[in-house]
N, C-alpha and C positions, 0 to 999 in steps of 0.2 A: 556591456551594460544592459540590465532589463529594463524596459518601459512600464512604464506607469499602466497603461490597460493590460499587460501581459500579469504583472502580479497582482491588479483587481482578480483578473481570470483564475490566478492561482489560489487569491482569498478565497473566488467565488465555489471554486473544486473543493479547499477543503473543507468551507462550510459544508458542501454537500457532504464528504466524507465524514465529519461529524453525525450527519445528522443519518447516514446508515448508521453508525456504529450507534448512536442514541435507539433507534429501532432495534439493536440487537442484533444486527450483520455483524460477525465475526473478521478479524483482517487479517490474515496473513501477509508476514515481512520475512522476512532474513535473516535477522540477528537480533541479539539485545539493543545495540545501540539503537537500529531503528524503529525498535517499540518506544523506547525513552523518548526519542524522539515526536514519534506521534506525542506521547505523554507532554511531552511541552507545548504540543500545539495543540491541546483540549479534548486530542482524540481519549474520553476514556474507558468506552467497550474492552469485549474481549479483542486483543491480537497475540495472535498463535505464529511464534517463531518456527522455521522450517530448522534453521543451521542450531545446532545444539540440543536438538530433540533426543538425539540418541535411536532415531528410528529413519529407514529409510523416507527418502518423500513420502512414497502409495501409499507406506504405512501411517504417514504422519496425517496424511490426507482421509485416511480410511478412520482415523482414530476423534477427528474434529467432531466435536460435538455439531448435531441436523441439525442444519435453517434452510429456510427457502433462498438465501442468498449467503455468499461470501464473497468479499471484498479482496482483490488481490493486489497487493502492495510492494512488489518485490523493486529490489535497485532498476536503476534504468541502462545496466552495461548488457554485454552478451548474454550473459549468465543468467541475470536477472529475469532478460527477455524468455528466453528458453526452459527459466522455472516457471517465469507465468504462463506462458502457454501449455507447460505441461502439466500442474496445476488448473489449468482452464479445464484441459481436454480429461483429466479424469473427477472433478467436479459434478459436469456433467453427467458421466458415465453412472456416479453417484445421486444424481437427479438433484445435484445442489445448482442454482447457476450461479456462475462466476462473476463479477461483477468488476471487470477489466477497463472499463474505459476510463476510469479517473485516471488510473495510471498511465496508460495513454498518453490521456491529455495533459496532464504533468510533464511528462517525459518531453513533449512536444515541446512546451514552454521555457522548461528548463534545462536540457542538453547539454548547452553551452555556460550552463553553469552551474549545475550538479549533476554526480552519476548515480548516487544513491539516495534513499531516503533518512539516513543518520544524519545527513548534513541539509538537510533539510529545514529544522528549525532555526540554526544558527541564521541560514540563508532568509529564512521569513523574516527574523529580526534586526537583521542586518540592515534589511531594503523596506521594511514595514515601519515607518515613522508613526 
């Protein structure tokens, strides 16, 4: 069971997440479901799916339209971990920076009760009275 200050914390992240994507920070996720997802939680900038691109990551990542920041959003399993870092590291190399710690602190939060960001909304609504 989450605590009450643990999903203020999480309101308080995705405001913040809102209000990059409101400035036009770009998100990168993983799938459809978890764009929809942002989509029910108010996120609605661009986010740019990595899974169903039809192009490798570096390409996917070469091909995002320039901002001074991108938002990295990806699930919080292995998998995830190791797209966002790799993600992170050619960002950079791109002179974008990555903008990782929401996800982080998400991840922190909710571990032990989500692994990805599809399940995400449901999970807001569920515990958000």
């Amino acid at each position: 069971m989450i605590g009450k200050e643990a999903l203020e914390q999480i309101d308080e992240l995705l405001d913040e997440l809102r209000k990059y994507s409101a400035k036009g920070a770009p998100i990168i996720v993983e799938g459809v479901l978890d764009k929809k997802a942002l989509r029910e939680l108010g996120v609605d900038g661009d986010v740019f799916r990595v899974s169903g691109s039809g192009q490798t990551a570096l390409n996917f990542l070469e091909r995002l339209p320039r901002h001074p920041q991108i938002v990295i959003l990806t699930d919080f399993d292995r998998a995830g971990d190791e797209l966002a870092r790799f993600c992170a590291e050619h960002l950079q190399r791109l002179g974008i920076e990555p903008v990782v710690d929401l996800r982080q602190k998400l991840k922190m939060l909710l571990r032990k009760d989500i692994k990805d960001i599809q399940s995400l909304a449901k999970f807001i609504k569920k515990h958000v009275v």
